[in-house]
C-alpha positions in Angstrom: 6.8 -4.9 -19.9 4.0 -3.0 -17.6 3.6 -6.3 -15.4 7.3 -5.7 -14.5 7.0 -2.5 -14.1 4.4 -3.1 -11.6 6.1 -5.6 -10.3 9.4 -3.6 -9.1 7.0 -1.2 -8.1 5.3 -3.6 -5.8 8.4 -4.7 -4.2 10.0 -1.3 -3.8 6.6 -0.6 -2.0 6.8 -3.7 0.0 10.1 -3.2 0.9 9.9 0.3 2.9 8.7 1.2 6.3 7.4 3.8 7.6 6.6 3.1 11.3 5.7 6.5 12.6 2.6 6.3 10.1 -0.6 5.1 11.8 -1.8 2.3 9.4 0.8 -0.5 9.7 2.0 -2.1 6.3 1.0 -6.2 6.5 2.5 -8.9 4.4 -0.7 -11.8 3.2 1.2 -14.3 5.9 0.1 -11.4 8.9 -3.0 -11.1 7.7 -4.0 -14.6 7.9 -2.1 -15.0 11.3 -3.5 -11.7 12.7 -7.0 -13.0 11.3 -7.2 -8.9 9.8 -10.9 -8.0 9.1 -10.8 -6.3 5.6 -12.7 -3.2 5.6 -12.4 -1.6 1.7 -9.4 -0.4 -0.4 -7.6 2.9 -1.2 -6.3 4.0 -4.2 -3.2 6.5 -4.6 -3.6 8.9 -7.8 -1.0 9.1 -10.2 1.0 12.1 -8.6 3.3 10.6 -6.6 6.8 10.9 -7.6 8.1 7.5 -6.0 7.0 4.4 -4.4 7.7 6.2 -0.7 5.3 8.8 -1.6 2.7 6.2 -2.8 2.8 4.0 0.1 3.0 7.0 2.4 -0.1 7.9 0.9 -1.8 4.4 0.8 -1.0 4.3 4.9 -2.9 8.1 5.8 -5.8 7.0 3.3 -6.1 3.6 5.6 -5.8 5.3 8.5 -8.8 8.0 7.6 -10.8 5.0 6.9 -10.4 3.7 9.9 -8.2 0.9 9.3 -5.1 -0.5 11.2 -3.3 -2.3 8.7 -3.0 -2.1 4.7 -1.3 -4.3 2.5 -0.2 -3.1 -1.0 -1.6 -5.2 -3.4 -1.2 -3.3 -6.8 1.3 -0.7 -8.1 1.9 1.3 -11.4 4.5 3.2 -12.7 3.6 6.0 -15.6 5.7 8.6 -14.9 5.0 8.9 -11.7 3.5 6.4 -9.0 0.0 5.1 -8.0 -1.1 2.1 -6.0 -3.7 0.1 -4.0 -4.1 -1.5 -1.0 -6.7 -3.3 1.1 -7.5 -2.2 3.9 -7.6 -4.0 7.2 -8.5 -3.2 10.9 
């Protein structure tokens, strides 16, 4: 039950866009066209209250780390919403 949770988190994540936000959301296909460098991962904590918050999150802690690019590679939902992403300049 929690993998699909994740899951329809992930996709929700996936599918939003926020493109006034510095770091970019990439799908695995950019990253190995774009030949993306990773530089680390950022985690969201738990006290988001949807997947918009989580990714908007996710993109400002890329972005303060110096990166370009992130791609959402886990999410959780437990009440509220968390995720990670690598990181990618």
């Amino acid at each position: 039950m929690n993998m699909i949770k994740a899951a329809v988190v992930t996709c929700l994540l996936g599918g939003l866009s926020f493109s006034a936000l510095a770091a970019q959301e990439v799908t695995k296909e950019d990253v190995q066209k774009m030949n993306l460098e990773k530089i680390g991962t950022v985690n969201t904590t738990a006290e988001t209250t949807s997947p918009m918050d989580a990714k908007r999150e996710l993109s400002k802690m890329a972005d303060e780390k110096g990166g370009k690019y992130f791609l959402v590679i886990a999410g959780r939902e437990h009440g509220k919403f968390s995720a990670t992403a690598d990181v990618y300049k």
